[in-house]
MDTraj code that builds the backbone (N, CA, C; nanometers):
import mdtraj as md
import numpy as np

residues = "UNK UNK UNK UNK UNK UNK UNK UNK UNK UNK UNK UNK UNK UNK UNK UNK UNK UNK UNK UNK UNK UNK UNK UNK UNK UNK UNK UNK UNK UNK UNK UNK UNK UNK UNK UNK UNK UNK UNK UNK UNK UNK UNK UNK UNK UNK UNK UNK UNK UNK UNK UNK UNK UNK UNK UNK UNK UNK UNK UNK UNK UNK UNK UNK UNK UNK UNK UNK UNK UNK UNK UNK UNK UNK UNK UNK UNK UNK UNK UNK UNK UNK UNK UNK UNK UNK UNK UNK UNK UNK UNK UNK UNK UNK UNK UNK UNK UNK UNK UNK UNK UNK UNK UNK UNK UNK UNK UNK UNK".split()
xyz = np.array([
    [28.1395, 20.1317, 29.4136],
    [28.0259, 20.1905, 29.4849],
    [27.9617, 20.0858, 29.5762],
    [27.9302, 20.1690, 29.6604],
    [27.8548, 20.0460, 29.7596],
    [27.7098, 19.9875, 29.7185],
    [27.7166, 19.8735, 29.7524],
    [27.5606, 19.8424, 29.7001],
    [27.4348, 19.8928, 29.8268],
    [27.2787, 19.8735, 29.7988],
    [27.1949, 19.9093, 29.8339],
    [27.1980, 19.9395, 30.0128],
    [27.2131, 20.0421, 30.0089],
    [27.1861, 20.0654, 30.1663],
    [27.0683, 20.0090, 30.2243],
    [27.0872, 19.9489, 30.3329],
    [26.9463, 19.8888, 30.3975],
    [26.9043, 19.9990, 30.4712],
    [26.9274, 20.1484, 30.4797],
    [26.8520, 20.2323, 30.5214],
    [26.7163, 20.2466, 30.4697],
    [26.7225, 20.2444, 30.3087],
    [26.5913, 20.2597, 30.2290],
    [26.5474, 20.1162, 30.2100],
    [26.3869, 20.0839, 30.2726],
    [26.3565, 20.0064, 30.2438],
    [26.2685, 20.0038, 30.0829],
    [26.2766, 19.9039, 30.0296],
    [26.1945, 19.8995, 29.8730],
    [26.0808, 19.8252, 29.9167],
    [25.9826, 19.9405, 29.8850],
    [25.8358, 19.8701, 29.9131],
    [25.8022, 19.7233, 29.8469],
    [25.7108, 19.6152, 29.9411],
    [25.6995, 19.4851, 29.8811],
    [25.5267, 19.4614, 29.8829],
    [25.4710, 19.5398, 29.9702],
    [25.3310, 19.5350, 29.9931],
    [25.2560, 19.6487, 30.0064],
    [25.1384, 19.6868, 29.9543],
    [25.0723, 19.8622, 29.9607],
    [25.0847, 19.8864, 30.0680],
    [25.0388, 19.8206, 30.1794],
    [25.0696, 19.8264, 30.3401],
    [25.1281, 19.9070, 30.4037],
    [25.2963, 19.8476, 30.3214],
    [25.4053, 19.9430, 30.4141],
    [25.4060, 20.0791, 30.3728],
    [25.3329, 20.1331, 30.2856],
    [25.3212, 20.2813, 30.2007],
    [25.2458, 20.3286, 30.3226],
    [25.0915, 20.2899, 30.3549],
    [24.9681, 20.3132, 30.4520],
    [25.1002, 20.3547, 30.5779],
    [25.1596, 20.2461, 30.6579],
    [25.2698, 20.2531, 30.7376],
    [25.3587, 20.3392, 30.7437],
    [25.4002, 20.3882, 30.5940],
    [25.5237, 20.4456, 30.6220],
    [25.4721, 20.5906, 30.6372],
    [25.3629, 20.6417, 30.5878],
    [25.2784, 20.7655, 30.5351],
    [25.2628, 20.8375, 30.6973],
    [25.2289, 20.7256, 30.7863],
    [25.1443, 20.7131, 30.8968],
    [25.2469, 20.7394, 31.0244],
    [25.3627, 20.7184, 30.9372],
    [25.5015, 20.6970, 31.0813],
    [25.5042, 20.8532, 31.1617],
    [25.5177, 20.8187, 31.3150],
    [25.5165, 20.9638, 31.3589],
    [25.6386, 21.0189, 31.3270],
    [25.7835, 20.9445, 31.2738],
    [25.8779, 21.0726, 31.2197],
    [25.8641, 21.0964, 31.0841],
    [25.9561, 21.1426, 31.0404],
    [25.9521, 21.1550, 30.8732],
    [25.9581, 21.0676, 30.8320],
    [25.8430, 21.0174, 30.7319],
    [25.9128, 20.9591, 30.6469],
    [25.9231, 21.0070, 30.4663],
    [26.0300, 21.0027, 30.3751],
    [26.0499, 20.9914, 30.2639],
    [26.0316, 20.8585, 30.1748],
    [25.9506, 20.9189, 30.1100],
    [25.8775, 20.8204, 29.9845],
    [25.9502, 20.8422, 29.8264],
    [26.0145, 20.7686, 29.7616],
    [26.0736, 20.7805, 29.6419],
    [25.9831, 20.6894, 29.5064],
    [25.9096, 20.7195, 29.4772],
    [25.8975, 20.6866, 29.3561],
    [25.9498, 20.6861, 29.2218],
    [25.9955, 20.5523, 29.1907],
    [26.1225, 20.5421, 29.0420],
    [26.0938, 20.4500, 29.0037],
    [26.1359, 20.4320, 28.8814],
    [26.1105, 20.3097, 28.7567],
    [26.2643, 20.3152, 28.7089],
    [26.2900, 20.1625, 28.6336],
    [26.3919, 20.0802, 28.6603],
    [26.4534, 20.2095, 28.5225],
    [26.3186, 20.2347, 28.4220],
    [26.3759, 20.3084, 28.2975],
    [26.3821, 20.4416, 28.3364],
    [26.3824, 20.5155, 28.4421],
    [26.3862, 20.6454, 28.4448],
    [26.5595, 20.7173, 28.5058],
    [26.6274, 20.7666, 28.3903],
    [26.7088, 20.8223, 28.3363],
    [26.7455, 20.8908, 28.4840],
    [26.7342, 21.0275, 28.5347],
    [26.7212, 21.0697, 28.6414],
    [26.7127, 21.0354, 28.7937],
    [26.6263, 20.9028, 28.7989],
    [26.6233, 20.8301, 28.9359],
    [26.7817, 20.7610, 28.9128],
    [26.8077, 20.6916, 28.8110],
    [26.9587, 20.6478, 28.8593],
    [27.0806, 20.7475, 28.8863],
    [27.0348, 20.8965, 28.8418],
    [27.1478, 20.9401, 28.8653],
    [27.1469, 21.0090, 29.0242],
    [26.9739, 21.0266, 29.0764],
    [26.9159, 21.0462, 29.2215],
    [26.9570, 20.9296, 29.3333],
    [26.9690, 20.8549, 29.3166],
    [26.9559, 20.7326, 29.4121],
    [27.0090, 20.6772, 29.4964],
    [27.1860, 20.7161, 29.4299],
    [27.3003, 20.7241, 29.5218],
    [27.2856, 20.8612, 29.6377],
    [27.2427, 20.9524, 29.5909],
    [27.1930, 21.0729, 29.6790],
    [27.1121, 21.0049, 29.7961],
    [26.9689, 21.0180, 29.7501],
    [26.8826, 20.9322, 29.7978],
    [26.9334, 20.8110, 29.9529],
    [27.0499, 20.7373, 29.9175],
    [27.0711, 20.6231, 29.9906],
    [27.1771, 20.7501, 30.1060],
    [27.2702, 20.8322, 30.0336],
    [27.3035, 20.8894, 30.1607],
    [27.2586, 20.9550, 30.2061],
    [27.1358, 21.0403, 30.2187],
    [27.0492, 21.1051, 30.2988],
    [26.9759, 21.0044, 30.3926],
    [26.9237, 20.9113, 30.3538],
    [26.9089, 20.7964, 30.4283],
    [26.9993, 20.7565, 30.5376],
    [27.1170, 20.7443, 30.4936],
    [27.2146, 20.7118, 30.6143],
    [27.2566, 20.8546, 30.7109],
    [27.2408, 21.0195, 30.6306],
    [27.2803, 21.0516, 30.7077],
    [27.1558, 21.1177, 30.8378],
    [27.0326, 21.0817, 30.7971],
    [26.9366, 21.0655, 30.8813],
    [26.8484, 20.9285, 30.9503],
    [26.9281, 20.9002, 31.0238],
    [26.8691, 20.7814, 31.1113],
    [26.7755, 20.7123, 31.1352],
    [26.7021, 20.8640, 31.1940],
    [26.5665, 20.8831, 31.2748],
    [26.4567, 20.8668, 31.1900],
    [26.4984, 20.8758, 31.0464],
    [26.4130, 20.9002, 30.9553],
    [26.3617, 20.7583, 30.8704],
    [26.2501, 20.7243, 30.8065],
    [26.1857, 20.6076, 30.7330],
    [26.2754, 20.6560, 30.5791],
    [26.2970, 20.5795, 30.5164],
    [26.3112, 20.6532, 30.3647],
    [26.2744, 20.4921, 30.2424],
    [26.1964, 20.5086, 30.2253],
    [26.1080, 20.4284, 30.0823],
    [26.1326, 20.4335, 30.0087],
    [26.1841, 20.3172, 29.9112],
    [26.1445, 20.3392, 29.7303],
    [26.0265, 20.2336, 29.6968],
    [25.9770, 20.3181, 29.6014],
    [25.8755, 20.2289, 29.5815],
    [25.8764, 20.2337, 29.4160],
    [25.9041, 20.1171, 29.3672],
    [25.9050, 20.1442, 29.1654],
    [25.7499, 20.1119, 29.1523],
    [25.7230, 20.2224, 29.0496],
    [25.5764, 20.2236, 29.0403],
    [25.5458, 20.1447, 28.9446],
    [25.6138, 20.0413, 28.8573],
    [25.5682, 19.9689, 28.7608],
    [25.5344, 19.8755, 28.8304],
    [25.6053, 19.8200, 28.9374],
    [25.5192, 19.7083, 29.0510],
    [25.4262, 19.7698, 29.1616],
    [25.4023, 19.8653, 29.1380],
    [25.2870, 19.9518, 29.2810],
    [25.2101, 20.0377, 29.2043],
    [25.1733, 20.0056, 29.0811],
    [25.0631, 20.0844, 28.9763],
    [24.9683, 20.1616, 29.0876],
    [24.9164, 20.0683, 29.1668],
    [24.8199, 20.1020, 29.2718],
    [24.8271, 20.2396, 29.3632],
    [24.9449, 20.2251, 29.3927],
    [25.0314, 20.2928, 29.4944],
    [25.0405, 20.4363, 29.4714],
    [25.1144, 20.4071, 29.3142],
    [25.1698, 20.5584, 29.2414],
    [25.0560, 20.6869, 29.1702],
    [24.9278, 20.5840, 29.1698],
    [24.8158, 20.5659, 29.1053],
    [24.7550, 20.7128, 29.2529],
    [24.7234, 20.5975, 29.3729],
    [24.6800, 20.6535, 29.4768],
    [24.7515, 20.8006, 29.5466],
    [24.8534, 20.7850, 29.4803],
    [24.9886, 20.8901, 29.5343],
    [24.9387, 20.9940, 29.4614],
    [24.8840, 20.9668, 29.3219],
    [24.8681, 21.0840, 29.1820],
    [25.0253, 21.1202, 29.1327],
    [25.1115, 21.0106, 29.1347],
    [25.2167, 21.0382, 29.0856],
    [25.2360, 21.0454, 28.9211],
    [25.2903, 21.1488, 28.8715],
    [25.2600, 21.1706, 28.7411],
    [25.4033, 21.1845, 28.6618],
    [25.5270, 21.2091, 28.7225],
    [25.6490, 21.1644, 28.7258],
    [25.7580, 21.1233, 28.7876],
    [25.8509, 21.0410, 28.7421],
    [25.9443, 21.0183, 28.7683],
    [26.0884, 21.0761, 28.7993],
    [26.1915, 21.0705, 28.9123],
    [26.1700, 21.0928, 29.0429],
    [26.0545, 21.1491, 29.0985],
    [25.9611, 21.1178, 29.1825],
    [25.9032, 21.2299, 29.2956],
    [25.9385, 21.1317, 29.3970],
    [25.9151, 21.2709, 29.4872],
    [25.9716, 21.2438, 29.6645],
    [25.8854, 21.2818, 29.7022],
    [25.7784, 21.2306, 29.8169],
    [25.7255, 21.2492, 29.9042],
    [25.7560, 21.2653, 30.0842],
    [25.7357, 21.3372, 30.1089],
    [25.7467, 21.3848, 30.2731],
    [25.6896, 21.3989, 30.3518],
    [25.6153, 21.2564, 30.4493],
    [25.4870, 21.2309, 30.5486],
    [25.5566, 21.2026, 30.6649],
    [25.4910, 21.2932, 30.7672],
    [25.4309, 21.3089, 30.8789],
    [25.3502, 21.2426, 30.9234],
    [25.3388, 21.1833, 31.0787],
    [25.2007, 21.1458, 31.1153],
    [25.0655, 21.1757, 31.0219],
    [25.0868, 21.1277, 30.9231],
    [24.9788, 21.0989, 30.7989],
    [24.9250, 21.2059, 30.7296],
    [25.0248, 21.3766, 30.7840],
    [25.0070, 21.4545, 30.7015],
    [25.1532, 21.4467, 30.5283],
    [25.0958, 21.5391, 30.4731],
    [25.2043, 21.5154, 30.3283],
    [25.2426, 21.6858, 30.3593],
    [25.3541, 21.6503, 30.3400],
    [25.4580, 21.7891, 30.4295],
    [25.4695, 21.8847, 30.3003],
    [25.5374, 21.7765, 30.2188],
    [25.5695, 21.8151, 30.0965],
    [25.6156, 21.7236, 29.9865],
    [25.6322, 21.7717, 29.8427],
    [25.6568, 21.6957, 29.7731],
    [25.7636, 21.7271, 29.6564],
    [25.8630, 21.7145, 29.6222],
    [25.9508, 21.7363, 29.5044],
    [25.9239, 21.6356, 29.3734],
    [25.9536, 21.7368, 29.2660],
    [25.9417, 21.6013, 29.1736],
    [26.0361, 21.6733, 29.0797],
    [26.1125, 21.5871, 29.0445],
    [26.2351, 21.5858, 28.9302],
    [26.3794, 21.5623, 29.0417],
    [26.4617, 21.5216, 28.9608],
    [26.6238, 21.5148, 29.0742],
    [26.6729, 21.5999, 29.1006],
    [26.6333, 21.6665, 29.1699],
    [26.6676, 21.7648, 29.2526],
    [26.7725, 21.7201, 29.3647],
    [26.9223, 21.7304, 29.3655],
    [26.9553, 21.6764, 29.4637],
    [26.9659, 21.7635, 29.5851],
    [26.9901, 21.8849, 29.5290],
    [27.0267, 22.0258, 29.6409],
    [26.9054, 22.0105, 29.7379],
    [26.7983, 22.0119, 29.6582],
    [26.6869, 22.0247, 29.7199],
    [26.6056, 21.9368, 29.7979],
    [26.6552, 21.8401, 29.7076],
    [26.5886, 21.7075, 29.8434],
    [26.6766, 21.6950, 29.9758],
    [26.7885, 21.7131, 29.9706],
    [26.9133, 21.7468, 30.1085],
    [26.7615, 21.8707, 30.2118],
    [26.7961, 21.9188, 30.1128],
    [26.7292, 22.0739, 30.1980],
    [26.6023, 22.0319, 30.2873],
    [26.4974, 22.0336, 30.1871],
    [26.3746, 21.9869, 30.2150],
    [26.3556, 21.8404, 30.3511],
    [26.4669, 21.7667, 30.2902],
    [26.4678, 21.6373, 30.4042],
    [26.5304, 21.6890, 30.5870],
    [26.5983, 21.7943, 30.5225],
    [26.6588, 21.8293, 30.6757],
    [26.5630, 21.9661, 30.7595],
    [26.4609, 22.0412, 30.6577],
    [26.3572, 22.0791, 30.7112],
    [26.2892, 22.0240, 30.7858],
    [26.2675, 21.8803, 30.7584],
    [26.1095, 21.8571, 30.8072],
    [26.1689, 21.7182, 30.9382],
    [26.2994, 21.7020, 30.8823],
    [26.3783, 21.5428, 30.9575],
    [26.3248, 21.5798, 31.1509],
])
top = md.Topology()
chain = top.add_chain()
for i, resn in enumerate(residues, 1):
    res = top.add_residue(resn, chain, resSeq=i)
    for name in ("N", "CA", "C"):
        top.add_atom(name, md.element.get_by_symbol(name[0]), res)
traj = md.Trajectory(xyz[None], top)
């Protein structure tokens, strides 16, 4: 398997969340923890939707290092996906959904 696509960047500062939220295309926000069962089996998904949308921002952010973040998000489980617009929240999935995050990402891309 290939390792980490540099399509998805992994958040390093709250900043780039404010940034990425704020971007005028899409961007996708992934919130996962290193122990959550489901995000590893999401992630490989995750990295090719990333590649097969360009145009698009796509984030992970592990919430055990962004307490703050996941906190501010009201994230309450593991996988959720977030979907921002020029600083609106489009939409949001939560659980691994892979059908659906395809779907949802090419709605709003």
């Amino acid at each position: 398997s290939r390792s980490l696509s540099s399509r998805v960047k992994v958040l390093t500062a709250d900043e780039e969340y404010s940034a990425a939220t704020s971007n005028i295309n899409l961007s996708v926000v992934y919130f996962t923890a290193t122990w959550c069962g489901p995000c590893r089996m999401i992630s490989p998904v995750f990295e090719q939707i990333a590649e097969d949308n360009p145009s698009c921002t796509f984030m992970k952010i592990d919430v055990d290092d962004f307490g703050d973040v996941a906190a501010e998000a009201q994230i309450s489980a593991m996988p959720t996906f977030q979907f921002w617009k020029a600083g609106q929240l489009l939409d949001t999935i939560v659980g691994a959904d892979a059908n659906k995050l395809q779907a949802v990402t090419k709605e709003h891309a």
